[in-house]
C-alpha positions, 0 to 999 in steps of 0.5 A: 465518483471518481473511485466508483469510475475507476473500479467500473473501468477495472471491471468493464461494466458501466455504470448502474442506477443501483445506489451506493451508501457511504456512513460517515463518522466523525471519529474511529473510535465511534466507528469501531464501537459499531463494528465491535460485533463484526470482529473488525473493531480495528479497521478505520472502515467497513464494507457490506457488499451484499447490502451496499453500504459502507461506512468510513472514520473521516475526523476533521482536520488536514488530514480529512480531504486525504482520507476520503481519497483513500478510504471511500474508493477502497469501500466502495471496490469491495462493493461493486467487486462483490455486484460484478462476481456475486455468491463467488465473491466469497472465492476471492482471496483477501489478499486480492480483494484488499490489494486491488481495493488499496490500489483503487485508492485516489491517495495511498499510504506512503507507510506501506514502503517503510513497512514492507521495508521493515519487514524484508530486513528482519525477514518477517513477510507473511506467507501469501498462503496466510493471507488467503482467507482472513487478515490476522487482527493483531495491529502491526501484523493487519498494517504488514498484511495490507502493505503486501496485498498492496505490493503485490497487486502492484507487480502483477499490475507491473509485470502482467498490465491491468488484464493481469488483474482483471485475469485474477477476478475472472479466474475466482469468479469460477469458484476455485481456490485461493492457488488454483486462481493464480494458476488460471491467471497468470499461469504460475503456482502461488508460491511461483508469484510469491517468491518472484514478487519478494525477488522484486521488492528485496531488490527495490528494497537493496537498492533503496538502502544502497542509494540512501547508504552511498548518500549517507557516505557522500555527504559526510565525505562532502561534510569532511572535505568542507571541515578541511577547506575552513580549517586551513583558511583559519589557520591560513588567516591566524598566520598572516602577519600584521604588516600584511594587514596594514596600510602603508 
């Protein structure tokens, strides 16, 4: 309920009787054998928008109550996306549909940073342009492909607030393509937004190698100077004469 409120609030619409069918099973392994004829036998859930209905792996365990946060609130944005925009739903690039749908997530993947972190060090990020229609089914590569629709759902939500987003839906909703809407958008080329987005990460990203790095040098200077005091107070002590110790 509380992803369905969030994604109608993106979306400006209220709330409809229509039903929304969530299947749950109890292990991936059983989900993706059920998904073997889509090709997607590598995702942890699925959405049928134009049937409604979603299903989802929720194993027991710790971890349960935090994958309903996550993977019902992202199934169920890919359906009312789909009942807001209708036959133009196919327009709407899979980078976008993925990224506001990771980011309607109640709990998101703290992997995602270490990922992107990964990926800008050894130059390795996937062009927005790649990602336009399909994600790429190798494991690694879908995992990198989600990180950046995520990230870069979050700085248009960062640098052109929420209308920035809901600009993007509208603009798909004409039936354009995947450079056309960004123009219409946010006014700039895709490969505009994309180089300034990888601006913003590369520079989070240094900073939080920077930060990490100075910490580093500051606890093994802390760690050094710590070494030293205990040194000389057991030398110190090693030193003292008996007599000092005894009493007259």
């Amino acid at each position: 309920q509380a992803g369905t409120n969030e994604v109608l609030n993106l979306l400006q619409q209220p709330e409809s009787a229509e039903p929304l069918q969530v299947f749950v099973y109890s292990s991936q392994d059983a989900l993706q054998k059920t998904l073997i004829s889509t090709g997607q036998s590598w995702v942890a859930g699925h959405a049928a928008p134009e049937l409604g209905s979603a299903v989802v792996s929720l194993p027991p365990g710790v971890d349960q109550s935090l994958e309903i946060q996550r993977q019902v609130p992202h199934e169920i944005t890919h359906i009312l996306i789909y009942r807001y925009m209708g036959a133009e739903y196919q327009y709407l690039p899979a980078w976008v549909s993925e990224g506001i749908a990771s980011m309607m997530e109640n709990y998101n993947r703290p992997e995602y940073t270490l990922i992107l972190e990964n990926a800008v060090r050894e130059r390795a990020l996937i062009p927005l342009s790649q990602l336009c229609n399909v994600f790429p089914t190798d494991p690694d590569l879908v995992q990198l492909s989600y990180a950046e629709s995520y990230s870069v759902l979050n700085y248009i939500r960062e640098e052109y607030g929420i209308t920035g987003v809901q600009a993007l839906i509208a603009a798909y909703d004409l039936g354009v393509s995947c450079d056309r809407g960004v123009e219409i958008a946010l006014g700039k080329s895709l490969t505009r937004l994309e180089k300034e987005w990888k601006q913003a990460v590369f520079f989070r990203v240094r900073n939080l190698l920077i930060i990490g790095g100075l910490g580093l040098v500051l606890f093994v200077l802390l760690a050094g100077i710590a070494w030293i005091v205990i040194r000389k107070s057991r030398k110190k002590d090693s030193n003292t004469p008996e007599s000092l110790w005894e009493e007259e």
